[in-house]
C-alpha positions in Angstrom: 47.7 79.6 110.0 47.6 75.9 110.7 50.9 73.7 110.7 50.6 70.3 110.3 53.4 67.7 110.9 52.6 63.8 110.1 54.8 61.0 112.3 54.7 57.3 112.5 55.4 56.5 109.4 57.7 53.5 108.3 58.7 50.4 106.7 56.5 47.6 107.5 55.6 43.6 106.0 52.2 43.1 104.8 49.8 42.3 107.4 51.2 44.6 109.4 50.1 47.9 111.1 51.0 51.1 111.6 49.6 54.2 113.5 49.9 57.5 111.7 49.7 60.7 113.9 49.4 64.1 112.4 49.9 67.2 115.2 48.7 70.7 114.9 49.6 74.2 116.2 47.2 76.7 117.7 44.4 76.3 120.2 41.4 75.9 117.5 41.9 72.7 116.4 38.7 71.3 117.5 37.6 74.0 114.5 39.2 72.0 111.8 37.6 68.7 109.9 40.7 66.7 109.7 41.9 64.0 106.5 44.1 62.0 105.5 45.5 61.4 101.9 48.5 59.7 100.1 50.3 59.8 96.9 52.1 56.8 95.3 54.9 57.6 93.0 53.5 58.1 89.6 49.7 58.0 90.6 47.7 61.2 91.6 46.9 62.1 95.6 44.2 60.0 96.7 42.0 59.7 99.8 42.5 58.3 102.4 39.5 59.0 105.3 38.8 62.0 107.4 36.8 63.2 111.0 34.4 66.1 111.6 35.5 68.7 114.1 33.9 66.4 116.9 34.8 63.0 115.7 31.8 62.2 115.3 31.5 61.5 111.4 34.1 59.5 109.8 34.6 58.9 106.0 36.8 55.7 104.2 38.0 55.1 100.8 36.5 51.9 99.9 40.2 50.7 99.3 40.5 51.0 103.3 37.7 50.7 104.9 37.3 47.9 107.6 40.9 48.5 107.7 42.1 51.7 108.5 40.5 54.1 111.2 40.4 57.2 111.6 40.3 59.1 115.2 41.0 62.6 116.4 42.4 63.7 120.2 41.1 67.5 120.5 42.7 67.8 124.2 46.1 67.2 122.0 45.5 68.6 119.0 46.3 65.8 117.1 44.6 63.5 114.4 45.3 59.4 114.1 45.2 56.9 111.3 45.6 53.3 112.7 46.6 51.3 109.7 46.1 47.4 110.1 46.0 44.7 107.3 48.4 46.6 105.4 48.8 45.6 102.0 51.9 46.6 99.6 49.4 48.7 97.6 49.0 51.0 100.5 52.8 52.1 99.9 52.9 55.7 99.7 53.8 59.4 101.4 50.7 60.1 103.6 49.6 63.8 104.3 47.0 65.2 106.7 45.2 68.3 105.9 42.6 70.7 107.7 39.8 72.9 106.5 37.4 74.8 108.9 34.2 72.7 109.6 32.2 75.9 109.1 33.6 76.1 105.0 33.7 72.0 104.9 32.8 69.4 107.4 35.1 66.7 105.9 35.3 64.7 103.6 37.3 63.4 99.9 37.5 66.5 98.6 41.0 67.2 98.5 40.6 70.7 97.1 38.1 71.7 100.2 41.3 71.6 102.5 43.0 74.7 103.5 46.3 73.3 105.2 48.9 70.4 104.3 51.4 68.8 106.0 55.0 67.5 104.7 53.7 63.9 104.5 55.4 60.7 106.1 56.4 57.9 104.1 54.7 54.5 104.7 56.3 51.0 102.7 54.5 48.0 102.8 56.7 44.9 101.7 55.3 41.9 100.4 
């Protein structure tokens, strides 16, 4: 069992950046792909970007890419999102998920994911 808890959320203008962290439990993280999602009220879970076990493939949602980035700490066991240019459309609760790179090497396939965090809110004001 994986538990995932998302920090570093907030309320921020647009322009602005934030750095989302998302920590894990156990001592096999570097066995996990790693993403990132978020779900505005009223709209359906989207993604967001996510990291192979090694860091060293990244994906973007077109909405966020040249952006956001995406970047992974193994020695901590813990999984960044460094949000810049943020724009009020980015406004939503963000969740990290895992999956075991052996059953799905990452990727926008929210479904592929095994293990969700709570989510941490992120508001972008105009």
């Amino acid at each position: 069992q994986v538990q995932l808890v998302e920090s570093g959320g907030g309320l921020v203008q647009a322009g602005g950046s934030l750095r989302l962290s998302c920590s894990t439990s156990g001592r096999t993280f570097s066995s996990y792909a790693m993403g990132w999602f978020r779900q505005a009220p009223g709209k359906d879970r989207e993604f967001v970007a996510a990291i192979s076990w090694s860091g060293g493939s990244t994906y973007y949602a077109d909405s966020v890419q040249g952006r956001f980035t995406i970047s992974r700490d193994n020695a901590k066991n813990t999984v960044y999102l460094q949000m810049n240019s943020l724009k009020p459309e980015d406004t939503a609760v963000y969740y990290c998920a895992a999956v075991r790179h052996s059953r799905y090497s990452g990727g926008s396939d929210s479904g592929r994911y095994d293990y969700w965090g709570q989510g941490t809110q992120v508001t972008v004001s105009s």
